[in-house]
C-alpha positions as MATLAB code, in Angstrom:
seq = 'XXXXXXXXXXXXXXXXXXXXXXXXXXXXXXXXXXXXXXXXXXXXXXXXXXXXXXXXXXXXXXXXXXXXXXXXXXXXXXXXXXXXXXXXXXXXXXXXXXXXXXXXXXXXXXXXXXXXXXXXXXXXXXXXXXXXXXXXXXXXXXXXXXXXXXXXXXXXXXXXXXXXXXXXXXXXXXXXXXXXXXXXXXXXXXXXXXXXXXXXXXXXXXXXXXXXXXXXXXXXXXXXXXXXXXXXXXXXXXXXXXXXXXXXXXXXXXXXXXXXXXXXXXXXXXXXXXXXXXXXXXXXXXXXXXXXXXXXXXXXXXXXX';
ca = [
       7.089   19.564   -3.124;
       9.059   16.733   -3.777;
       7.792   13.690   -5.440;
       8.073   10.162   -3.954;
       7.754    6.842   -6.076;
       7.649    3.435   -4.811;
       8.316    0.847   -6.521;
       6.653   -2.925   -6.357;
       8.933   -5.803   -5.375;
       8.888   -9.031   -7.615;
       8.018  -11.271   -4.894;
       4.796  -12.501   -6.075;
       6.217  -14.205   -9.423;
       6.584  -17.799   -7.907;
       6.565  -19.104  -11.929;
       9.756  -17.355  -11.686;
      11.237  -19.364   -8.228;
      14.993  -19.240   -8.885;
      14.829  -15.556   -9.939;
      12.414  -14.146   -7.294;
      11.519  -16.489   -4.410;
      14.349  -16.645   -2.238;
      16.343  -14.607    0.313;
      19.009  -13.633   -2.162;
      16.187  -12.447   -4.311;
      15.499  -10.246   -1.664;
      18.841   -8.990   -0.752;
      19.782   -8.394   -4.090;
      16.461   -6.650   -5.306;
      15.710   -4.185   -1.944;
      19.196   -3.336   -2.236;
      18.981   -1.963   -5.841;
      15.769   -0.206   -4.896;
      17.366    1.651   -1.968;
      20.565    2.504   -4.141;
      18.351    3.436   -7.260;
      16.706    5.910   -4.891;
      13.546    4.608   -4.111;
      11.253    6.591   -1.612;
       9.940    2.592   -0.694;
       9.453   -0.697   -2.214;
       5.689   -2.426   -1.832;
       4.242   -5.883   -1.755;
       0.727   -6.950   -1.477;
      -1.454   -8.758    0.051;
      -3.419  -12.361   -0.816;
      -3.077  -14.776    1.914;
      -5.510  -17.353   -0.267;
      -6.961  -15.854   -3.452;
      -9.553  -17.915   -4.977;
      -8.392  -20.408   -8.249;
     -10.965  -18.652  -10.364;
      -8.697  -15.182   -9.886;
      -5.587  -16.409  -10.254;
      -6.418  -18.237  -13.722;
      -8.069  -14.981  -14.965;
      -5.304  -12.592  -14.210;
      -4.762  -12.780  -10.867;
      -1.439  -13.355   -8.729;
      -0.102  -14.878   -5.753;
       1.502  -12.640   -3.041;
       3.619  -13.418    0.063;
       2.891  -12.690    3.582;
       3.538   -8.881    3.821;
       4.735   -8.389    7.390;
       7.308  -11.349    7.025;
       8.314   -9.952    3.321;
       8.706   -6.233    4.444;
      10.512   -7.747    7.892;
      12.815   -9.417    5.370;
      13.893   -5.969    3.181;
      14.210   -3.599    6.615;
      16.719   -5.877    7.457;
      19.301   -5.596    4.509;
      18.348   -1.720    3.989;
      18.833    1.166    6.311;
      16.630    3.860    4.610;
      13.887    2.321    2.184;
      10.530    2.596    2.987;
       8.487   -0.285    3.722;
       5.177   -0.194    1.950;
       1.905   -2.327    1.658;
       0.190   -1.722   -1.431;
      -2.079   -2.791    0.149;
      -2.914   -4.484    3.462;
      -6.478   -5.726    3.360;
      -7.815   -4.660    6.525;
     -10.929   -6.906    7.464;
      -8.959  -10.051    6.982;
      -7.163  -10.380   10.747;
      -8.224   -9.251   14.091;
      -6.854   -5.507   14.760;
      -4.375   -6.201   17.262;
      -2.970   -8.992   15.155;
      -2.195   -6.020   12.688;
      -1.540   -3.646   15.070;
       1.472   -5.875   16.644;
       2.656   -6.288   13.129;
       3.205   -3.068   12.307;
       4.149   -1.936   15.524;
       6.954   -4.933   15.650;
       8.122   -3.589   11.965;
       7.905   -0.030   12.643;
      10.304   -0.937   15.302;
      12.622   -2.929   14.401;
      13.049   -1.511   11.164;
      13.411    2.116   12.786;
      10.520    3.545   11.567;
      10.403    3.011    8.273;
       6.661    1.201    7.358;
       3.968    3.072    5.116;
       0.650    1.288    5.691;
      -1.380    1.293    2.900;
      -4.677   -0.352    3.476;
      -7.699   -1.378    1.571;
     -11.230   -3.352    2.164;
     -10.402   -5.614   -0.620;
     -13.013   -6.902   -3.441;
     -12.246  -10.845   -3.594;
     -15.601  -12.227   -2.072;
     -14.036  -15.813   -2.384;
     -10.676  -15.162   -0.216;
     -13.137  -13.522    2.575;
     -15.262  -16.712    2.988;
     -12.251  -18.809    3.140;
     -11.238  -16.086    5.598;
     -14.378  -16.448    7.730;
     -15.127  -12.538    7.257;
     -18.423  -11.359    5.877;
     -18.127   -9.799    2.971;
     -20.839   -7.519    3.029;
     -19.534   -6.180    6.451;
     -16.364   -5.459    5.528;
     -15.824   -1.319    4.763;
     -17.611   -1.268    8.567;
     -15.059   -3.730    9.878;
     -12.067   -1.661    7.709;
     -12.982    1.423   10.041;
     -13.623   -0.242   13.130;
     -10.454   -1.625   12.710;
      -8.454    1.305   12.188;
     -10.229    2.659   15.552;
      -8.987   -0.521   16.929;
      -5.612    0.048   15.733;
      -5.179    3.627   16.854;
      -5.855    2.202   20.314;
      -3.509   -0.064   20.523;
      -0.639    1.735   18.906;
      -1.026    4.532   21.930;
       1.400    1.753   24.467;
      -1.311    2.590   26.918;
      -4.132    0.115   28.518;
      -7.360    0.073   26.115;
     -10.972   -1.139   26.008;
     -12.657   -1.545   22.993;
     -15.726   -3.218   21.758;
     -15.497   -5.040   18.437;
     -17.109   -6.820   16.481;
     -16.586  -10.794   17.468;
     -14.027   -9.524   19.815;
     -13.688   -7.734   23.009;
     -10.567   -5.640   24.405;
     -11.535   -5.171   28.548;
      -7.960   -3.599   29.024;
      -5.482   -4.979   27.199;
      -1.585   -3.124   26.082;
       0.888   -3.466   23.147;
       4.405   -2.503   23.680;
       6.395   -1.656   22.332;
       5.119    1.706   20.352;
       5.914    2.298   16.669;
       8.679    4.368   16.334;
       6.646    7.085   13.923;
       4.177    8.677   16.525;
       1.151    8.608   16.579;
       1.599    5.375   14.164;
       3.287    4.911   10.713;
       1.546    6.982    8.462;
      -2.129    5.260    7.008;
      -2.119    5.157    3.191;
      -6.286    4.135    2.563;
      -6.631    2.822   -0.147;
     -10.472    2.820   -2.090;
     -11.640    4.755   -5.111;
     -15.753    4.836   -3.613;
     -17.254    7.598   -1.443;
     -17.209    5.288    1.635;
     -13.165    4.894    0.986;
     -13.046    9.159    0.217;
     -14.917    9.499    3.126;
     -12.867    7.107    5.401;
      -9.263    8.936    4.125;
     -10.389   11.873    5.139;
     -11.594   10.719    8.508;
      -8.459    8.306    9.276;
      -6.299    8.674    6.725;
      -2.900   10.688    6.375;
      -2.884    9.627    2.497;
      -5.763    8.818    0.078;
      -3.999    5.793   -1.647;
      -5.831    5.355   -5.020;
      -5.568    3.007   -8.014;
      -6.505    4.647  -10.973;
      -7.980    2.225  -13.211;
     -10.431    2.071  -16.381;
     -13.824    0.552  -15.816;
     -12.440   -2.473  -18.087;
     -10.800   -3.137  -14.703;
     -12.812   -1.949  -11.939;
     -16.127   -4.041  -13.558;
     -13.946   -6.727  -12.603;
     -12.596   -5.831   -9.069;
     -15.904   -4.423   -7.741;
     -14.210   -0.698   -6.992;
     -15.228    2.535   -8.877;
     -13.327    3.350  -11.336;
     -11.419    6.368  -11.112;
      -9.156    7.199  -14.380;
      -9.269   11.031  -15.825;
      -8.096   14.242  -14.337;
     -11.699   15.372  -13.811;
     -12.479   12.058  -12.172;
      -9.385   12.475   -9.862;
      -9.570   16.198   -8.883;
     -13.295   15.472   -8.456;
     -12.400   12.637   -5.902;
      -9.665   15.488   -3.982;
     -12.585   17.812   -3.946;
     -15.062   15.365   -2.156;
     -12.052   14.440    0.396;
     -11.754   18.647    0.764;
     -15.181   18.740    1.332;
     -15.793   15.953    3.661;
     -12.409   17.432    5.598;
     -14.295   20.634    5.908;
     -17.452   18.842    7.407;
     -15.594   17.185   10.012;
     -13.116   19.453   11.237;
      -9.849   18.668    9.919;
      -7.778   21.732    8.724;
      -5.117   19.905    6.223;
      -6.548   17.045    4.303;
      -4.427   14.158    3.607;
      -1.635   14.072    0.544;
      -2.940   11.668   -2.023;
      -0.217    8.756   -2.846;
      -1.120    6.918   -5.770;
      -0.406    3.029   -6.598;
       1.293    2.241   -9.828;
       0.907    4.514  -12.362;
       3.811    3.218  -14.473;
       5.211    0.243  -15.644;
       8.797   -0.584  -17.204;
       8.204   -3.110  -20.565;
      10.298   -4.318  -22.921;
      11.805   -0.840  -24.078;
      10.697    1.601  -22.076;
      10.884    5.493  -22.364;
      12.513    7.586  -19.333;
      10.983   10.718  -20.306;
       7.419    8.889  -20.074;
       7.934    8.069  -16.801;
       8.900   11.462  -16.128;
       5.852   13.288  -17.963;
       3.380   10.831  -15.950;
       4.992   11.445  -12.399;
       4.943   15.640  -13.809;
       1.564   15.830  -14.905;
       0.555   13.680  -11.377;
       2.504   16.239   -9.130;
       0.341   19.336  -11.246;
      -2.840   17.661   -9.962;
      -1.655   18.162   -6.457;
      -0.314   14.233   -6.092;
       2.459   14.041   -3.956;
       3.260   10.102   -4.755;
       3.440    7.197   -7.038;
       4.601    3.915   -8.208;
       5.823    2.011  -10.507;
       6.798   -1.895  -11.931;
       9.302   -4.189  -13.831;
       7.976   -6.625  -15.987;
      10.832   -9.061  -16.469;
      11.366  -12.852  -15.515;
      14.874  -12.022  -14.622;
      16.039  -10.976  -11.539;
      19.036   -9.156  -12.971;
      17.457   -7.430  -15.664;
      14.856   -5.867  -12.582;
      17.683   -4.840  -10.730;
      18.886   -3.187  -13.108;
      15.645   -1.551  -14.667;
      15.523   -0.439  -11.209;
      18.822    1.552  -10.751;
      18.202    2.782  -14.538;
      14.632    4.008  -13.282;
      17.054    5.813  -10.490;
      19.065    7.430  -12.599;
      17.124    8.355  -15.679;
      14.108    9.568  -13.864;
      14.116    9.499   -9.939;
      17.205   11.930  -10.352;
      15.083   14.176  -12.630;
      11.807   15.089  -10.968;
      13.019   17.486   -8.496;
];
């Protein structure tokens, strides 16, 4: 089984504008990533994140369909990946002719990884409810699904109605690009193994997930545990192969960091039956991520086959 690692693009660092926020920031970074190797590169998704956030730790993040738009077109092989796509904030065929327009024209190439997000500030400026929103996340991807056959649909949402509507044309990757769903709860276990062709987890310490309202899910008994309940509920409902499970970021390159760490985390990750992962560069320079990047390429993407 070969392992796949994604890597996060620097997009989001507008205190860095002359080293990240322009198009030759984004020539010159997707290009490295593709030549380094890269199974995909990944933004996020914020469209407007609350002050309190962002002065506590938080970050900004672009517009993901017109970022990843941007990368397919000066690559021919990356991957384009959210990490993630927070579901309940648009209407479903919004998001389904977004991804279906980038699946396209990128020649299918997108990974959509998908969450039901935690910020209860950016859903009221949003005009979602909250409270609503892991029902909304899965009558979404119903929605979705619909929409991404090319044939006419009906569909009964909530707040909206479909009475035989069409989006053409198709993604390229049939039935759709694959769904990454992101969630570390029952409800999101539950929902990869219903929708899902990856769980997408972020393994985090309850230091973290106190603060971003998901459960926290950070040893090896935790995470086979998790695999397990996805087994089981696959077994409930009928479904003979239960989705891979492609992790978030699971490494980061600081200051000095160690090849053979990378190497040992993305090792130990593949033993526990993960098939994917990612990783970061912490740098205000857009050279020196570059060329973490093709140094990641060479000293460890080369190395875990």
């Amino acid at each position: 089984m070969s392992f796949h690692v994604s890597i996060t693009f620097p997009f989001d660092q507008i205190e860095h504008p002359e080293a990240f926020v322009s198009q030759d920031a984004v020539v010159e970074c997707a290009r490295a990533a593709e030549e380094a190797g890269f199974t995909a590169g990944s933004v996020t998704d914020h469209p407007v994140p609350s002050y309190r956030w962002l002065d506590n730790g938080g970050h900004y993040a672009q517009d993901p369909f017109v970022m990843l738009s941007m990368v397919a077109a000066v690559t021919t092989k990356l991957k384009l990946l959210t990490n993630i796509v927070v579901l309940p904030y648009r209407n479903p065929f919004v998001t389904a002719r977004a991804v279906s327009s980038l699946d396209r024209f990128s020649g299918g190439r997108f990974i959509f990884g998908m969450g039901a997000g935690y910020l209860k500030p950016e859903f009221k400026a949003l005009g979602v409810d909250f409270d609503n929103r892991n029902d909304l996340m899965d009558e979404y991807i119903r929605a979705m699904k619909l929409a991404w056959t090319g044939e006419d649909f009906s569909f009964e949402g909530t707040g909206y109605t479909a009475v035989g509507n069409r989006v053409l044309p198709t993604p390229v990757q049939k039935p759709h690009p694959p769904l990454l769903v992101g969630g570390n709860s029952k409800r999101a276990l539950r929902r990869a193994a219903e929708f899902g062709d990856a769980w997408h987890p972020f393994f985090v310490p309850k230091a973290v997930t106190d603060t971003a309202r998901t459960a926290n899910i950070e040893t090896d008994e935790e995470i086979l545990a998790a695999i397990a309940y996805i087994r089981e509920h696959c077994a409930k409902i009928g479904r003979e192969v239960p989705p891979e499970v492609i992790c978030s970021g699971t490494f980061s390159m600081k200051g000095e960091w160690n090849a053979q760490e990378a190497i040992d985390n993305f090792m130990h990750l593949k033993g526990l039956g993960i098939s994917g992962s990612g990783t970061s560069v912490w740098t205000d320079s857009r050279s020196e991520w570059c060329d973490n990047a093709r140094r990641f390429g060479e000293e460890v993407i080369a190395k875990l086959d």
